[in-house]
C-alpha atoms as an extended CHARMM CRD file, in Angstrom:
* protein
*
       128  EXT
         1         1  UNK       CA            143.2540000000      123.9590000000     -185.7400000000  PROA      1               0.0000000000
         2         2  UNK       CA            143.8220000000      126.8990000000     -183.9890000000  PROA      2               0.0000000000
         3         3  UNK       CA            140.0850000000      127.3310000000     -182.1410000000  PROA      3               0.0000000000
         4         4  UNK       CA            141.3330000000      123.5480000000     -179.9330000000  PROA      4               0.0000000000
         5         5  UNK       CA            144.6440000000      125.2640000000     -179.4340000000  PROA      5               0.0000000000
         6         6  UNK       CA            145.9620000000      127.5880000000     -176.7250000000  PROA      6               0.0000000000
         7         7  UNK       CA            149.6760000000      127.9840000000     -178.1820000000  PROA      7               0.0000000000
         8         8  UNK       CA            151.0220000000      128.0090000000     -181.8660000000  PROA      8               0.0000000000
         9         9  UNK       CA            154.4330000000      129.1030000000     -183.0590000000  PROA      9               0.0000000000
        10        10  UNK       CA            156.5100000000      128.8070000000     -186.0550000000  PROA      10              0.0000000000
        11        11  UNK       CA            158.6570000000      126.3610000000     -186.4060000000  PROA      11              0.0000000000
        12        12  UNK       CA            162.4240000000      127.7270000000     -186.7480000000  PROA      12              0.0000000000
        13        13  UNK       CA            163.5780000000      124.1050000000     -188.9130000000  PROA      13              0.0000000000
        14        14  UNK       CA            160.6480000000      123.9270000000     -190.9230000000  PROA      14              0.0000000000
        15        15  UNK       CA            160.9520000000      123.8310000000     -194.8220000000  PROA      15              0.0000000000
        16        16  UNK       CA            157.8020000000      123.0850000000     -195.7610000000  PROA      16              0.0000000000
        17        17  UNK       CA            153.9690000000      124.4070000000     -195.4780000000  PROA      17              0.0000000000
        18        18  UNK       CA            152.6360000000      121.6610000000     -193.6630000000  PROA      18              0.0000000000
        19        19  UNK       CA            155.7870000000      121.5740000000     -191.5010000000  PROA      19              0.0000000000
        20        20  UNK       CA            156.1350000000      125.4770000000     -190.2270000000  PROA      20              0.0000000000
        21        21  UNK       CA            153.8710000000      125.8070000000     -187.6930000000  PROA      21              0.0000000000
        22        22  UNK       CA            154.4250000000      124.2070000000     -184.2620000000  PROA      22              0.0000000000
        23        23  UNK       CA            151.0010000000      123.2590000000     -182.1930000000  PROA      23              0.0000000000
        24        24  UNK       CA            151.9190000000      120.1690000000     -180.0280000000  PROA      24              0.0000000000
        25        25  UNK       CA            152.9370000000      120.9440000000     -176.3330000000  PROA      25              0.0000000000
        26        26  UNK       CA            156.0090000000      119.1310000000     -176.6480000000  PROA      26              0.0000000000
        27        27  UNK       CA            157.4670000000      120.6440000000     -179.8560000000  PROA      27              0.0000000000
        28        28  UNK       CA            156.9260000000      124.0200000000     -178.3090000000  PROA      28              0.0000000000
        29        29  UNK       CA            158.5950000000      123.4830000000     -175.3970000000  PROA      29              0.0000000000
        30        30  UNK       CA            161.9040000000      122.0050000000     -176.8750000000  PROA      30              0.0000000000
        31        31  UNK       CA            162.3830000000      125.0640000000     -179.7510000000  PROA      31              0.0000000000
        32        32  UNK       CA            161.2130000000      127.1240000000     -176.0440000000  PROA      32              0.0000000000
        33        33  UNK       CA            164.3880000000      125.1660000000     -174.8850000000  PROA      33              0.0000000000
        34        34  UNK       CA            166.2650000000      125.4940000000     -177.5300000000  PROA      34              0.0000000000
        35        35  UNK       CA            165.5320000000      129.5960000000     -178.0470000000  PROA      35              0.0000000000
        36        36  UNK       CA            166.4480000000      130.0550000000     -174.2270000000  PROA      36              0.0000000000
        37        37  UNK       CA            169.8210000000      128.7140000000     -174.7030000000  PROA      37              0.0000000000
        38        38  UNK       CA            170.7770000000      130.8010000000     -177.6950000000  PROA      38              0.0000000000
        39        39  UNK       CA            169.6110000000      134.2540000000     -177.4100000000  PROA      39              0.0000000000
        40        40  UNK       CA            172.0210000000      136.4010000000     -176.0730000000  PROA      40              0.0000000000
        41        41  UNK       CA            171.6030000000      139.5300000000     -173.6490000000  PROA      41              0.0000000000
        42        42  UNK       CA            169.2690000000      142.4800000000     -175.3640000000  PROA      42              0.0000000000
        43        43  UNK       CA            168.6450000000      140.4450000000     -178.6120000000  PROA      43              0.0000000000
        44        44  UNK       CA            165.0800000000      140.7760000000     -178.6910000000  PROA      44              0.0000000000
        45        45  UNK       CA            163.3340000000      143.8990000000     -178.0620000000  PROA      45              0.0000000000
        46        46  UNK       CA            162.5180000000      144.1460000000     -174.5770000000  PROA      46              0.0000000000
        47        47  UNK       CA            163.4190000000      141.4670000000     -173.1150000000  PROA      47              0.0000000000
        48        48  UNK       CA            166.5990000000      141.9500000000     -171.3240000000  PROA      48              0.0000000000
        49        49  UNK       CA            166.9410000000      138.5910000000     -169.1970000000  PROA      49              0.0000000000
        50        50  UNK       CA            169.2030000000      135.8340000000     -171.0200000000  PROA      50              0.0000000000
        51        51  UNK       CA            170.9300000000      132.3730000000     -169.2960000000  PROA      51              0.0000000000
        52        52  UNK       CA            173.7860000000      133.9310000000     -171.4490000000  PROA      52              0.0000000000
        53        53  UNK       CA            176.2590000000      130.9570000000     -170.6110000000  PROA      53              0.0000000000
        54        54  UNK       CA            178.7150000000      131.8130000000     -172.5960000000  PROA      54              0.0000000000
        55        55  UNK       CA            180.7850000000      134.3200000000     -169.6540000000  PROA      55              0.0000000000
        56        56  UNK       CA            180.7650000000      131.1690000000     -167.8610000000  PROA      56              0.0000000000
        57        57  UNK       CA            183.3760000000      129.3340000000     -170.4260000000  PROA      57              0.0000000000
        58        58  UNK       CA            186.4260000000      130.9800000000     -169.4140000000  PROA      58              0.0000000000
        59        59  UNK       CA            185.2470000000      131.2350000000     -165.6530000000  PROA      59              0.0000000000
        60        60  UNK       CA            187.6320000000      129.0950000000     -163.3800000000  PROA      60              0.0000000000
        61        61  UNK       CA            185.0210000000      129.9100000000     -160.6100000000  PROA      61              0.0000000000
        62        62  UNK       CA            181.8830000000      128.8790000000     -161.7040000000  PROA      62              0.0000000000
        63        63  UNK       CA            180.4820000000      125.1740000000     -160.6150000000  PROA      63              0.0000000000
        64        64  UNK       CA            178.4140000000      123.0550000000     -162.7980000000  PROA      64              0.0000000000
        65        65  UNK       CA            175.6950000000      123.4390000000     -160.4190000000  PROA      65              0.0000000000
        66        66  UNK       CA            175.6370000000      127.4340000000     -160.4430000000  PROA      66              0.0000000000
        67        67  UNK       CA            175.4230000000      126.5930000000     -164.5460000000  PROA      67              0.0000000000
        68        68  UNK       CA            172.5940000000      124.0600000000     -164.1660000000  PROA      68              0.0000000000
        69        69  UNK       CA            170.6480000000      126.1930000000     -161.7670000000  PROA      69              0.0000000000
        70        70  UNK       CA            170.8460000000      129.3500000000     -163.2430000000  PROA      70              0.0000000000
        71        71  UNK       CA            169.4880000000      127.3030000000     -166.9900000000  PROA      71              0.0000000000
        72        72  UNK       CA            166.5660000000      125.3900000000     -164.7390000000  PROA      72              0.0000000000
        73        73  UNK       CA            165.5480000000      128.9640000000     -163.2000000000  PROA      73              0.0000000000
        74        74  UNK       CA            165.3160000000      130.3740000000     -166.3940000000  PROA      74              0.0000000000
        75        75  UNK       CA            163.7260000000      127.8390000000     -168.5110000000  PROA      75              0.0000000000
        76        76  UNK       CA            161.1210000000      127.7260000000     -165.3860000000  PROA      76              0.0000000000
        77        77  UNK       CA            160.5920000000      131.4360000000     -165.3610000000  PROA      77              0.0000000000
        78        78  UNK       CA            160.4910000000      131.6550000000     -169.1680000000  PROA      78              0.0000000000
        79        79  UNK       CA            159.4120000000      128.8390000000     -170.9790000000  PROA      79              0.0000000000
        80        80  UNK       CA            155.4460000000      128.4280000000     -170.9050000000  PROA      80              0.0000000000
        81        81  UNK       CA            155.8050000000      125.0010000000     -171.2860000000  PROA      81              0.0000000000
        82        82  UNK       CA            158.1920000000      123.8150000000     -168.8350000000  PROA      82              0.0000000000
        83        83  UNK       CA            155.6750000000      123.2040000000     -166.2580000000  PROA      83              0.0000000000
        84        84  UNK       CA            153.7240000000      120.9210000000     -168.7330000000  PROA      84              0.0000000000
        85        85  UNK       CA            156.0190000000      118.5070000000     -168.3420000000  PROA      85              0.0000000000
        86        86  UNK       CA            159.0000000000      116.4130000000     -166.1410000000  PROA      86              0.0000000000
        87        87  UNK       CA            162.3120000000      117.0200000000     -167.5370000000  PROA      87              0.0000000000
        88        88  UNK       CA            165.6230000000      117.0950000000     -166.5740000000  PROA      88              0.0000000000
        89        89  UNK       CA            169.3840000000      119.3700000000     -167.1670000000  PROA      89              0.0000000000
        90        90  UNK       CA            172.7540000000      117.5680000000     -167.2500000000  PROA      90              0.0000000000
        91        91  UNK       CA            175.5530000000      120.1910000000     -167.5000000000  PROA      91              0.0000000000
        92        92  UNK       CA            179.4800000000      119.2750000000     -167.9710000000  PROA      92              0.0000000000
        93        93  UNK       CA            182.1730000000      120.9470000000     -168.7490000000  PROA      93              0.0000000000
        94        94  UNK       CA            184.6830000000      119.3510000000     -171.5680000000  PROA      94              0.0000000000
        95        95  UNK       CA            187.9500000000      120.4350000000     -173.5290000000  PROA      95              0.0000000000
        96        96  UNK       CA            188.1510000000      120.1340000000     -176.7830000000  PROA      96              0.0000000000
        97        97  UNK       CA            191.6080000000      119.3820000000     -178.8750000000  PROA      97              0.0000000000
        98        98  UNK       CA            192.7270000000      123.0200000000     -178.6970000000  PROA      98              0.0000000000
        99        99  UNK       CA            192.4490000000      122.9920000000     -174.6250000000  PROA      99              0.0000000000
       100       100  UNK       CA            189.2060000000      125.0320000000     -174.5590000000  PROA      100             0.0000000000
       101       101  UNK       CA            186.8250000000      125.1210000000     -172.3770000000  PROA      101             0.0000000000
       102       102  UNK       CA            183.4110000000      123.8730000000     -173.5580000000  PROA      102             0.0000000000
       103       103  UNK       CA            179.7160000000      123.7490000000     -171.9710000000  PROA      103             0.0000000000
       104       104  UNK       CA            177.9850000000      120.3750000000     -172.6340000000  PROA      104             0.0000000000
       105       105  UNK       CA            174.0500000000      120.4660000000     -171.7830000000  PROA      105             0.0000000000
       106       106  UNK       CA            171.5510000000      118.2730000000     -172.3200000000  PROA      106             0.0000000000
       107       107  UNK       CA            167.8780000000      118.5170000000     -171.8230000000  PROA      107             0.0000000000
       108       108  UNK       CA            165.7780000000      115.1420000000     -171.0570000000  PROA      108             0.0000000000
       109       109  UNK       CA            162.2530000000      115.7010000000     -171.1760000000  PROA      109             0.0000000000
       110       110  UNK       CA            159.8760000000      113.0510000000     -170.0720000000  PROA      110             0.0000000000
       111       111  UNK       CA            156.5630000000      112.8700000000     -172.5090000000  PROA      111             0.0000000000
       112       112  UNK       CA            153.6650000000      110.4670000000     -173.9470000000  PROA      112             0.0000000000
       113       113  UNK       CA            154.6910000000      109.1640000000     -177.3000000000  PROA      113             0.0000000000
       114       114  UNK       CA            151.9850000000      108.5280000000     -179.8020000000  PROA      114             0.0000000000
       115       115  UNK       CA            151.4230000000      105.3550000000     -178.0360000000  PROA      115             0.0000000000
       116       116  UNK       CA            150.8040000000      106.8170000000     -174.8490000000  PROA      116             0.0000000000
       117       117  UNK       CA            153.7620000000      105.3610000000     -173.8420000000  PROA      117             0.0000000000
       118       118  UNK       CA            156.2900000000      107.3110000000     -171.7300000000  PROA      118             0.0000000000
       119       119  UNK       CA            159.6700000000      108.3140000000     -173.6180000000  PROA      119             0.0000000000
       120       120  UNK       CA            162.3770000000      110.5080000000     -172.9540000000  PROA      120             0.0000000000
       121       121  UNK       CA            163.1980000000      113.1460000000     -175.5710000000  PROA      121             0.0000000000
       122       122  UNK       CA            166.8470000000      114.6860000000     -175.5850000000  PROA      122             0.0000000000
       123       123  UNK       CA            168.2360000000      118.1400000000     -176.9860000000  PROA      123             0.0000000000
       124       124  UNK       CA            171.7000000000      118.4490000000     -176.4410000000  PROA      124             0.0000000000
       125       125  UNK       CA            174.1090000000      122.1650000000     -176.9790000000  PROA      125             0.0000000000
       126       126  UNK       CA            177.5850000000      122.5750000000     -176.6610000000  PROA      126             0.0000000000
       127       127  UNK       CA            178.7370000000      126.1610000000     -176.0890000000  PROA      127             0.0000000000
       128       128  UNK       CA            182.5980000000      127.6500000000     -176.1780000000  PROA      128             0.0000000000
């Protein structure tokens, strides 16, 4: 498997052997995805760049598109498989019951299906 393969991770869900390794292009670049928006600043050793969103919660000056370009730039600069493939970043910001602030994002990535047939995958966080 891994001699056809340029890229292999494990799989952060997986609970079974046949299910912890990651190979596909597409699976690696939505736990990429989903890894970018949770690590926070100087969590992993040596790497000190984050999207850290979460000082943008209680920011009153701060527009969705600052949010949504600063997440595109880094996934871009830091996922390997971003450029594989056409996606898109929907950002909102949304109160929940208590008055919070909240950070709604969702990730649409464009892909071939096992069919070859073009669908759109979605990965959604909510951050506050």
């Amino acid at each position: 498997m891994t001699e056809t393969t340029e890229y292999v991770d494990l799989y952060l869900h997986g609970t079974g052997i046949h299910e912890n390794i990651l190979w596909h292009p597409l699976e690696l670049f939505l736990q990429e995805i989903e890894l970018a928006m949770q690590i926070a600043p100087n969590e992993i050793w040596g790497i000190k760049d984050s999207v850290n969103l979460s000082r943008y919660v209680f920011n009153k000056y701060v527009t969705i598109t600052q949010i949504r370009n600063e997440i595109t730039n880094y996934v871009s600069k830091n996922c390997q498989h971003a450029s594989y493939f056409q996606y898109t970043i929907s950002v909102e910001m949304l109160k929940n019951s208590n008055g919070t602030d909240l950070i709604y994002i969702v990730f649409s990535v464009d892909a071939l299906n096992q069919d070859n047939m073009n669908q759109t995958y979605i990965q959604k966080f909510l951050l506050g």
